[in-house]
LUMSE-54703 format. One line per field, with one value per residue: residue number from 1; y, z, x of N, C-alpha, C in turn. Coordinates in steps of 0.02 Angstrom, whole numbers, plus 50000, padded with zeros to 5 digits. Atoms other than C-alpha are relative to their C-alpha. Example, Ala and Ser with C-alpha at 12.3 -4.5 7.8 and 13.67 -1.06 7.14 Angstrom:
seq	1, 2
nnorth	49941, 49941
nup	50000, 49997
neast	50045, 49958
canorth	49775, 49947
caup	50390, 50357
caeast	50615, 50684
cnorth	50060, 50055
cup	50000, 50037
ceast	50045, 49961
This chain:
seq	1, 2, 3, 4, 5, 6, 7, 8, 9, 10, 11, 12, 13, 14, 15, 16, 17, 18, 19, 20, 21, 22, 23, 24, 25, 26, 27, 28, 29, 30, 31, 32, 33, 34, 35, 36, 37, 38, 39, 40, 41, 42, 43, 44, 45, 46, 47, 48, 49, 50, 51, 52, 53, 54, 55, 56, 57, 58, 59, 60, 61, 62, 63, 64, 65, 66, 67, 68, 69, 70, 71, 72, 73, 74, 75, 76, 77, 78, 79, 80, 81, 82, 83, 84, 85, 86, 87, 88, 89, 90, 91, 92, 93, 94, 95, 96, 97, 98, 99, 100, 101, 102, 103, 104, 105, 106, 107, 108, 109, 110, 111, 112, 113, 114, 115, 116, 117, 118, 119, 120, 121, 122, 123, 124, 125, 126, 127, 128, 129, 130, 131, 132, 133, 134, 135, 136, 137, 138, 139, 140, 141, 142, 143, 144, 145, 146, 147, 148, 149, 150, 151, 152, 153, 154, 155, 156, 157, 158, 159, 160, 161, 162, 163, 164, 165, 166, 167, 168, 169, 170, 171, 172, 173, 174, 175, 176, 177, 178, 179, 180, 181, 182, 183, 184, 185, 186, 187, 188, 189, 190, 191, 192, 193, 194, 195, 196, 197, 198, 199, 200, 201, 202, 203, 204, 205, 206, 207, 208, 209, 210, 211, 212, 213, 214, 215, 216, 217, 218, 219, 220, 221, 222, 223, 224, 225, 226, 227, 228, 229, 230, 231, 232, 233, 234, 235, 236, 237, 238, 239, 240, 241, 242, 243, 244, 245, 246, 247, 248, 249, 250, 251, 252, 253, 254, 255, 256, 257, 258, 259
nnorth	50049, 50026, 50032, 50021, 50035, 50071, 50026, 50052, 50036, 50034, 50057, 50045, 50040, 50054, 50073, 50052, 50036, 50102, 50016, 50056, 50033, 50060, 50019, 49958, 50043, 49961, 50030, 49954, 50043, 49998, 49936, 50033, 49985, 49939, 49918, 49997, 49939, 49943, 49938, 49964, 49952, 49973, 49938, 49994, 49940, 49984, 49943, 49956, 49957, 49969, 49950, 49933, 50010, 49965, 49937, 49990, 49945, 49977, 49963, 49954, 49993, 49969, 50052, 49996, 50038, 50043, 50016, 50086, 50021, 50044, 49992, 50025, 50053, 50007, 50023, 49958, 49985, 50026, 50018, 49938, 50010, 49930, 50023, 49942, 49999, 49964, 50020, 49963, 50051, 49935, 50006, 49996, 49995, 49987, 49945, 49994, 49930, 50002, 50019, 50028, 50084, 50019, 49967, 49997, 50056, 49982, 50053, 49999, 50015, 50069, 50033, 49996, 49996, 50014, 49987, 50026, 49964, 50019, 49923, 49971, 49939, 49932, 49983, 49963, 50006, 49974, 50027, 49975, 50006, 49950, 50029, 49951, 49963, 50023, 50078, 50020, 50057, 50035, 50034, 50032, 49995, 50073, 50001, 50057, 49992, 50000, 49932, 49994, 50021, 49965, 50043, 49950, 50003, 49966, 49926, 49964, 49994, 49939, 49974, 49994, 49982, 49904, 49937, 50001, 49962, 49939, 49981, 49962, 49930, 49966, 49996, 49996, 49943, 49933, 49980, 49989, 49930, 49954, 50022, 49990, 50078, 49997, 50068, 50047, 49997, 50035, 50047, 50032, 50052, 50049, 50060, 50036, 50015, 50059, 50026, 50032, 50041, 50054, 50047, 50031, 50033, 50077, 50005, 50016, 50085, 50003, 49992, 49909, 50030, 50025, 49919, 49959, 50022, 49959, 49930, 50000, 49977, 49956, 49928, 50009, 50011, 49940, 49945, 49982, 49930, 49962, 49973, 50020, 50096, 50007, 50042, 50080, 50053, 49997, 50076, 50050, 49959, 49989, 50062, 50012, 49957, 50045, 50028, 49974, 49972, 50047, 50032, 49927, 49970, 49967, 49982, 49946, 49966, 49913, 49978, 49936, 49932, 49978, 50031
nup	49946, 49954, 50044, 49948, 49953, 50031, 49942, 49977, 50022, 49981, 49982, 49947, 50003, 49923, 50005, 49953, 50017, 49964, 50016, 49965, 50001, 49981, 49954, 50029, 50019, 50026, 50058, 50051, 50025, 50040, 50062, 50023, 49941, 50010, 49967, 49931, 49992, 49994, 49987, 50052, 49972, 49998, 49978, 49983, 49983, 49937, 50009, 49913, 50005, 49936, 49979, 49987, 49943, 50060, 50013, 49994, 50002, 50034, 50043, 50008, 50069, 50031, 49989, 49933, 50007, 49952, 50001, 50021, 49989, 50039, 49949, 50037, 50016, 50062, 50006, 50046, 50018, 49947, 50027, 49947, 49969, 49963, 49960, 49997, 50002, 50043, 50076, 50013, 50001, 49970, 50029, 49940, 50030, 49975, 50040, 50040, 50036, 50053, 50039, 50048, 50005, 49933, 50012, 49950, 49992, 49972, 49963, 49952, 49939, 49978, 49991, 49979, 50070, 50001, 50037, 49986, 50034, 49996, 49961, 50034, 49973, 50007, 49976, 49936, 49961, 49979, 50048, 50029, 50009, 50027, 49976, 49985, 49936, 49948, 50021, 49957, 50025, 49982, 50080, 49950, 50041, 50009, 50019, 50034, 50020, 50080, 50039, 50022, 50063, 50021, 50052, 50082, 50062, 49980, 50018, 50087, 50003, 49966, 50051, 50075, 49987, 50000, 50056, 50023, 49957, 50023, 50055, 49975, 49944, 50023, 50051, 49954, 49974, 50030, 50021, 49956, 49967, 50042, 50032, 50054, 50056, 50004, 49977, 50017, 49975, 49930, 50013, 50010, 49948, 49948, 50024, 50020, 49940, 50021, 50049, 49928, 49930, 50019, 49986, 49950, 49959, 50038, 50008, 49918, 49960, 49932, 49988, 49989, 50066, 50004, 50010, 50063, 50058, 49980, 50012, 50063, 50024, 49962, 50040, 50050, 49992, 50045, 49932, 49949, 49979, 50025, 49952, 49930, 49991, 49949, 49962, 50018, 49993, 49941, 49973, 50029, 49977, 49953, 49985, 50052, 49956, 49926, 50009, 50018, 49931, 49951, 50012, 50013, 50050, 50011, 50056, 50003, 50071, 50006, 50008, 50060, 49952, 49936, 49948
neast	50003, 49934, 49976, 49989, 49933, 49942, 49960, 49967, 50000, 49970, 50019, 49981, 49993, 49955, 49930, 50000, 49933, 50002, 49934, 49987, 49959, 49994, 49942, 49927, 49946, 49930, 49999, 50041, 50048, 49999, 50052, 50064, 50054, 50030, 49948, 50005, 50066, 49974, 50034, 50054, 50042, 50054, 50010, 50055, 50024, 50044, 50027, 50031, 50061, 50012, 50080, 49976, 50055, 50058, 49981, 50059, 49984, 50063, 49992, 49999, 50014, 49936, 49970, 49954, 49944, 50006, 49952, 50003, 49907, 49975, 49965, 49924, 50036, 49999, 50087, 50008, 50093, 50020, 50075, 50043, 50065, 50018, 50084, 50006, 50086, 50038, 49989, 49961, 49938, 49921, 49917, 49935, 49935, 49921, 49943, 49933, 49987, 49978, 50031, 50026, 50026, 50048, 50047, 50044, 50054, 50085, 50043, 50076, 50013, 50026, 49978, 49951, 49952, 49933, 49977, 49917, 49952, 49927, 49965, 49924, 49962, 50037, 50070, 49987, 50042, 50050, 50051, 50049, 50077, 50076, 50071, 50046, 50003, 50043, 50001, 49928, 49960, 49937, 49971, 49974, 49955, 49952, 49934, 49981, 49946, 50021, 50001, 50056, 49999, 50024, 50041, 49969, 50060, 50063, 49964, 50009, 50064, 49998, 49977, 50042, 50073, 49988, 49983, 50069, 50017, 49985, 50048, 50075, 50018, 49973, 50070, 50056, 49981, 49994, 50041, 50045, 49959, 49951, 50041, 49917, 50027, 50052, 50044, 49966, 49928, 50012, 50042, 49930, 49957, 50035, 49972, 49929, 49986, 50049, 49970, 49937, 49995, 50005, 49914, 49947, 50025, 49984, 49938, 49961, 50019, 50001, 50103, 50031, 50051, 50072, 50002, 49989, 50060, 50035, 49979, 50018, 50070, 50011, 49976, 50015, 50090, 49996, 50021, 49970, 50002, 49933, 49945, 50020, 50000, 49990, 50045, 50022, 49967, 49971, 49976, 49965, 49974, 49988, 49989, 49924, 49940, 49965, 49951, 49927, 49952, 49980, 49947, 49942, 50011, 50062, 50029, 49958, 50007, 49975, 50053, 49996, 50054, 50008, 50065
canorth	51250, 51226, 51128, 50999, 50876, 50752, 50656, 50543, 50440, 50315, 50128, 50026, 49891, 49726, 49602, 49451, 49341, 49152, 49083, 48897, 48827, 48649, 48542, 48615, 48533, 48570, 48480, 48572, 48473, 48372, 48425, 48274, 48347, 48441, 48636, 48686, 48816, 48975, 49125, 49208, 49353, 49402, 49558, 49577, 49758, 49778, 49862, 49978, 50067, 50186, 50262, 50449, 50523, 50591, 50755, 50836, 51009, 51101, 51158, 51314, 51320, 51398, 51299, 51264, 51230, 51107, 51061, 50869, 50810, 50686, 50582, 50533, 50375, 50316, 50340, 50367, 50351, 50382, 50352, 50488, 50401, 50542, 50545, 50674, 50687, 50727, 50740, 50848, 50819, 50895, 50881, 50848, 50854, 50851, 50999, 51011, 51192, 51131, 51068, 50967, 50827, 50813, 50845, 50869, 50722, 50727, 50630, 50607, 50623, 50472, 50347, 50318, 50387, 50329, 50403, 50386, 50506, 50500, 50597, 50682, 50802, 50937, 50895, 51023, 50960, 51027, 50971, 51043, 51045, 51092, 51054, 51149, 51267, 51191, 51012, 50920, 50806, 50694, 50643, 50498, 50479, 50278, 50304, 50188, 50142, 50081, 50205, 50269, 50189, 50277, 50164, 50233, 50161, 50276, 50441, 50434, 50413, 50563, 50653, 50635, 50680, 50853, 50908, 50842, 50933, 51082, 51090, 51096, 51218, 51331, 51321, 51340, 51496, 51594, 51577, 51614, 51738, 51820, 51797, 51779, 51613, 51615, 51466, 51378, 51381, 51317, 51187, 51133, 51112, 51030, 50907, 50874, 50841, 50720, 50631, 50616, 50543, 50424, 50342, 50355, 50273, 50127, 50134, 50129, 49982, 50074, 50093, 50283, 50182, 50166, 50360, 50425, 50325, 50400, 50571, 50531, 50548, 50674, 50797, 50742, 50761, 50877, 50963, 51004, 51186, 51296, 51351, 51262, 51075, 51079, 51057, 50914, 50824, 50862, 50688, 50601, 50743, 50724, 50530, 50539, 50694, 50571, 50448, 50545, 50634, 50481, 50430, 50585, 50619, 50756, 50817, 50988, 51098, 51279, 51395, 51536, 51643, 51729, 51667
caup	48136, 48288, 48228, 48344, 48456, 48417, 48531, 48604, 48468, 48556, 48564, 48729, 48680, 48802, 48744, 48798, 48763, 48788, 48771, 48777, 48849, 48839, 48909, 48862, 48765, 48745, 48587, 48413, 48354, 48207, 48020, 48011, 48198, 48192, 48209, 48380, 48426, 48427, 48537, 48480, 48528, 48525, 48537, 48576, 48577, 48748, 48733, 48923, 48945, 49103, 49173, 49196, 49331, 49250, 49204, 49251, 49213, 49162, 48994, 48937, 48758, 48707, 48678, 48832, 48866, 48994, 49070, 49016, 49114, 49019, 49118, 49079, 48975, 48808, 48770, 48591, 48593, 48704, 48706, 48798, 48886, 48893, 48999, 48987, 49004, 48905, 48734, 48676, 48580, 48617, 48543, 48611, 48557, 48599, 48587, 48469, 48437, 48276, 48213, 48093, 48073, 48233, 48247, 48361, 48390, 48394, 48505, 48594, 48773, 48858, 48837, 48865, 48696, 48661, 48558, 48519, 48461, 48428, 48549, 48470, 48545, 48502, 48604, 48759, 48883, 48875, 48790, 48691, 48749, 48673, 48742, 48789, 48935, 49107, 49032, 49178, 49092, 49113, 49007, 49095, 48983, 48946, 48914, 48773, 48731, 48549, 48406, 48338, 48166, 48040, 47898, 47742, 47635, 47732, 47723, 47530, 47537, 47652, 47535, 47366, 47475, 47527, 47355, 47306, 47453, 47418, 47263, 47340, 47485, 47365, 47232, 47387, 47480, 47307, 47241, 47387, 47474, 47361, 47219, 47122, 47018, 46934, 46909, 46772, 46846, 47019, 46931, 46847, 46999, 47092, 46941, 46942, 47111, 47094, 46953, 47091, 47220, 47127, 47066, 47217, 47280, 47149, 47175, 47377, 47480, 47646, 47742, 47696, 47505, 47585, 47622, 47452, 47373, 47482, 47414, 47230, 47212, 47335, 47220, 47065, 47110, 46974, 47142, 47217, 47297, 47195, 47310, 47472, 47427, 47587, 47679, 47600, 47627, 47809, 47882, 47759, 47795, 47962, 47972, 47823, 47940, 48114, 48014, 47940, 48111, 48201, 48083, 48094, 47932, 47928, 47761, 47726, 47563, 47508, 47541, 47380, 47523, 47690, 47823
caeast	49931, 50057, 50179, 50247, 50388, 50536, 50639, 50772, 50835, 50966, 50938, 50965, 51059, 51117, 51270, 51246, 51389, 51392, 51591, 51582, 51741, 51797, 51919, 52120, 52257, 52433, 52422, 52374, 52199, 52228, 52177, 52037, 51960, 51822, 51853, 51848, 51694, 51735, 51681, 51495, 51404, 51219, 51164, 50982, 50872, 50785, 50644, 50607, 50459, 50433, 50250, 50278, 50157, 49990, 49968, 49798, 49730, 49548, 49517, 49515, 49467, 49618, 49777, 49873, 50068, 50074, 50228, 50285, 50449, 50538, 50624, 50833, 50843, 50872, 50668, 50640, 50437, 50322, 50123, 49992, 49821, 49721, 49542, 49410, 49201, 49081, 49042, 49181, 49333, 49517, 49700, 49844, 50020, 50208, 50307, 50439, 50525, 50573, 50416, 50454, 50322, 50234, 50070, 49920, 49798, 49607, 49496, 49333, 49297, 49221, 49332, 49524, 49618, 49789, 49903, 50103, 50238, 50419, 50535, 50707, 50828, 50726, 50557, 50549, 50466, 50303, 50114, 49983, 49796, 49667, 49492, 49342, 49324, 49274, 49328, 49429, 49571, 49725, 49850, 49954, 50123, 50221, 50402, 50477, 50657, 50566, 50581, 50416, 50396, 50321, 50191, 50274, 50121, 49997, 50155, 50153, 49956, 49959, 50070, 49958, 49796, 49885, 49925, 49737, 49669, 49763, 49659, 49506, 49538, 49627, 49457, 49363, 49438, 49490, 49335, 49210, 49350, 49452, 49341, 49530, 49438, 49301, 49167, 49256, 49419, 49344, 49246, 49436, 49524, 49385, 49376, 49553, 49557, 49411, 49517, 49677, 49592, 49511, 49692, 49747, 49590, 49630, 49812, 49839, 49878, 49845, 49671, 49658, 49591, 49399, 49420, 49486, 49340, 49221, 49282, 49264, 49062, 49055, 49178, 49092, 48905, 48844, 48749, 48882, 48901, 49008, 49159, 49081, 49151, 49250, 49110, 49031, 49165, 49223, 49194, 49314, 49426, 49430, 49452, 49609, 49679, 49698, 49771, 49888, 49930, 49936, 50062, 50167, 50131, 49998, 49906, 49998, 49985, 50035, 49898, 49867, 49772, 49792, 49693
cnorth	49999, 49939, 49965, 49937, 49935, 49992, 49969, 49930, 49937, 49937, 49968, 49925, 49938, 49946, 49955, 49928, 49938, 49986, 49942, 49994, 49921, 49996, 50026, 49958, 50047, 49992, 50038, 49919, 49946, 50001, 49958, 50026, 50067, 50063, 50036, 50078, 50056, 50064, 50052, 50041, 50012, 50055, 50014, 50073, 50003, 50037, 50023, 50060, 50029, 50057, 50047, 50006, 50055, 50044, 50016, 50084, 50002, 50046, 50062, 50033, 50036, 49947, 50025, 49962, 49965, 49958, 49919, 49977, 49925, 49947, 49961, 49918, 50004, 49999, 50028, 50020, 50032, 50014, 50050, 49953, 50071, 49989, 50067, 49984, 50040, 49993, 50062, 49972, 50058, 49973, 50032, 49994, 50006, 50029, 50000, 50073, 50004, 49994, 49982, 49929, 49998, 50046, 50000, 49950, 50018, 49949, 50027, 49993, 49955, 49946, 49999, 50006, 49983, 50010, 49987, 50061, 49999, 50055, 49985, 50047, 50032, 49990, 50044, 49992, 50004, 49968, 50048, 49988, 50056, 49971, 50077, 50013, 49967, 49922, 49991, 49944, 49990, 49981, 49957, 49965, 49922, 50022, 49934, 49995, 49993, 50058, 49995, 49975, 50036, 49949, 50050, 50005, 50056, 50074, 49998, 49988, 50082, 50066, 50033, 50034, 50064, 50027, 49995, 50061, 50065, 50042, 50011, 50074, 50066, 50024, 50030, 50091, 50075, 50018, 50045, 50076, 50063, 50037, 50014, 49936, 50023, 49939, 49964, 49966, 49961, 49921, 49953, 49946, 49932, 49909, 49955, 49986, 49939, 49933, 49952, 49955, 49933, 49953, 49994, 49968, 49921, 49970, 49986, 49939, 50022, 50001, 50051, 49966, 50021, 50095, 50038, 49983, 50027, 50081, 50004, 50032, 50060, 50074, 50009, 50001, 50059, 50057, 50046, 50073, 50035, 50035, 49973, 49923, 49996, 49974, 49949, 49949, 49996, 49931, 49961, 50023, 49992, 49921, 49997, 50058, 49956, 49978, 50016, 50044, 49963, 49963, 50041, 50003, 50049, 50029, 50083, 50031, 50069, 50023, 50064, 50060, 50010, 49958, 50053
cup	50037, 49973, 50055, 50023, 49958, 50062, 49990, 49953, 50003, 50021, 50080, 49993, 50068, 49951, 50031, 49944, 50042, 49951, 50028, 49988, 50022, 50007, 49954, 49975, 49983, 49929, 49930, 49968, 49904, 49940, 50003, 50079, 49994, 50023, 50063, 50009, 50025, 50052, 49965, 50070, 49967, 50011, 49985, 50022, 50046, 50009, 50086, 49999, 50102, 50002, 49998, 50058, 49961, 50030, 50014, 49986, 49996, 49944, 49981, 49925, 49968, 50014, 50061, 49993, 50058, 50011, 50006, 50017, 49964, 50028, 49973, 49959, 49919, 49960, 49920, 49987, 50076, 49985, 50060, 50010, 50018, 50007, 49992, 50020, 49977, 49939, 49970, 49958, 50028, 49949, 50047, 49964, 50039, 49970, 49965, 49962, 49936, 49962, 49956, 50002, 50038, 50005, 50053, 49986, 49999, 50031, 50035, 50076, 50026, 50031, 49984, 49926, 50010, 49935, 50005, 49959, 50014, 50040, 49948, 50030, 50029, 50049, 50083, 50057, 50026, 49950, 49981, 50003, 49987, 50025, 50042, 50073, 50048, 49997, 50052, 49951, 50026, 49958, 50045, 49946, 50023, 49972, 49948, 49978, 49914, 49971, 49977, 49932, 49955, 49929, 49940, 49936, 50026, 49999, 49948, 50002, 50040, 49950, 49954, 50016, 50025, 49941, 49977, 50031, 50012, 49936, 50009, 50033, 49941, 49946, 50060, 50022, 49935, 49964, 50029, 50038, 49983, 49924, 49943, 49957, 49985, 49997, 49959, 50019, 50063, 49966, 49949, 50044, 50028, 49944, 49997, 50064, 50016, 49957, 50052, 50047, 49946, 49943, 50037, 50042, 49965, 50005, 50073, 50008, 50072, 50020, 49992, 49915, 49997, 49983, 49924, 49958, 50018, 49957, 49946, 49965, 50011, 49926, 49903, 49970, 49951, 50046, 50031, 50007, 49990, 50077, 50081, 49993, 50067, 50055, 50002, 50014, 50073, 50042, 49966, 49999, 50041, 50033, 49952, 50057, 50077, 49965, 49969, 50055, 50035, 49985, 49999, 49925, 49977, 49941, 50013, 49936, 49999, 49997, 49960, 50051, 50061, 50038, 49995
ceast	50067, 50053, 50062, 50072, 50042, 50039, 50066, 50030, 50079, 49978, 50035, 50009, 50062, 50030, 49965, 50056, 50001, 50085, 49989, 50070, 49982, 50047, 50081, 50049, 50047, 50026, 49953, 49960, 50033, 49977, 49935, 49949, 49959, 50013, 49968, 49936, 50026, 49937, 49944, 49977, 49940, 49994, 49903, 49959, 49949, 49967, 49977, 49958, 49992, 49925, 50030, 49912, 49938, 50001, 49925, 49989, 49912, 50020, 49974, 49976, 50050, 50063, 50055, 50070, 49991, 50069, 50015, 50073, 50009, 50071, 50082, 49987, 50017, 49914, 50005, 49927, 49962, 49905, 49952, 49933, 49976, 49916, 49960, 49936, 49972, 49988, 50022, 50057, 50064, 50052, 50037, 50066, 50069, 50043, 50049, 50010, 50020, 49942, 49990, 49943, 49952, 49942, 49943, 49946, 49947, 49969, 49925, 50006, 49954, 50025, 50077, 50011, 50059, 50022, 50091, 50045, 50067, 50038, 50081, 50021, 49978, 49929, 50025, 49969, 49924, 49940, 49982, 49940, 49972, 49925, 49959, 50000, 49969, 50019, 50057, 50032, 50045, 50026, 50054, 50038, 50031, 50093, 50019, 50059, 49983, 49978, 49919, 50018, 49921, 49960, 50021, 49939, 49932, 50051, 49982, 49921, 49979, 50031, 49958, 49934, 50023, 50006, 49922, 49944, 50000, 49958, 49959, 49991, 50007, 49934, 49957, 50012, 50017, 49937, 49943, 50037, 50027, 49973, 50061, 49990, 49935, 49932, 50029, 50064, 49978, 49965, 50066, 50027, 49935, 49993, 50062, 50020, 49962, 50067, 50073, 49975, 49970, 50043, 50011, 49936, 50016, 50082, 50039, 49995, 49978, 49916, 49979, 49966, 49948, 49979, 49982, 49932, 49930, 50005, 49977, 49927, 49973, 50024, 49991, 49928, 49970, 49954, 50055, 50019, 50062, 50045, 49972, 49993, 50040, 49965, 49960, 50057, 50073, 49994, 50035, 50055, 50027, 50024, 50096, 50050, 50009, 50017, 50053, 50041, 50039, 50049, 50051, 49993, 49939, 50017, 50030, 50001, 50002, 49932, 49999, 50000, 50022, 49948, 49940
């Protein structure tokens, strides 16, 4: 997978300084008078948000760079509205040549998606669509001086469901592809991957919980289709992978196999 943008991480902060004076004596106070008010400062974080001018294009079914000016500015976030028609979905993303972290969004065409990602240094100006051929879209960009914040209880949930995850694909692909497992060995991992999620479906506090528990019966069904659990369990999949994109933390795990 593309592997995507960071930004701008400078706050825009405003002083504001209140100095009450009162009336002046040449005379030092004496010890029983109360002690005279001293000079304070506030300092208050202003958050400034700037439109950018929307971005329009047709899709191509292949992923497109799309140039994304960024405009001067202490901005560390910034949030994409993106419009489309039809019943299609797309991804979208903000470049980053470094790629650590950032990741590509998924959505539906219909109705107005909104998404948010953190800018750093490193992002280059440019997007990432993906959407089907012939599809007209827009992506119409918010500037934010506020940093993207990242839900730490839904990262380490993200975390535990890539190494779980990893177990599957890895049962899935060496068995069916490679045929480098055999049926007990696939029927291991897939239990012990079963076993993970359901701790960490008893053990989260975030909303990816309803998910993991979903997962449990699914990878425990004594039906279930040697080396083709992946696909039984692509809609719970695909709901735990947005929210772990949307938190910059996407699901990630070493793969045994070639593509």
């Amino acid at each position: 997978m593309p592997a995507y943008a960071r930004l701008l991480r400078i706050g825009a902060v405003i002083a504001a300084t209140t100095i009450l004076l009162s009336g002046c004596s040449a005379s030092q106070p004496s010890d029983d008078a109360p002690p005279s008010p001293t000079p304070s400062a506030t300092a208050a974080e202003a958050v400034v948000t700037r439109s950018g001018e929307p971005i329009a294009g047709t899709g191509t079914a292949m992923p497109m760079d799309v140039a994304f000016p960024i405009p001067d500015g202490d901005f560390r976030s910034v949030t994409l509205a993106v419009d489309c028609v039809g019943d299609v979905t797309f991804q979208v993303g903000v470049d980053d040549p470094r790629g650590e972290g950032l990741s590509l969004q998924r959505g539906n065409c219909g109705d107005t998606a909104v998404f948010k990602w953190p800018l750093t240094p490193t992002t280059d100006g440019s997007l990432t669509v993906v959407i089907a051929a012939g599809v007209a879209w827009s992506v119409t960009p918010s500037f934010s001086t506020a940093a993207f914040v990242v839900d730490p209880e839904i990262a380490e949930d993200c975390a535990a469901y890539s190494t779980a995850y990893g177990l599957i694909y890895n049962a899935d692909i060496g068995y069916t592809r490679y045929d480098d497992i055999d049926e007990a060995e696939w029927n291991e991992r897939i239990d012990t991957a079963a076993d993970s999620l359901a701790d960490l479906a008893d053990s989260s506090p975030s909303r990816l919980a309803e998910s993991f528990a979903e997962l449990v019966p699914i990878l425990r069904d004594p039906q279930r289709v040697l080396g083709d659990v992946m696909s039984s369990i692509g809609a719970q999949n695909s709901t735990i992978s947005e929210i772990c994109g949307a938190n910059q933390s996407p699901v990630r795990f070493d793969a045994d196999y070639g593509a």
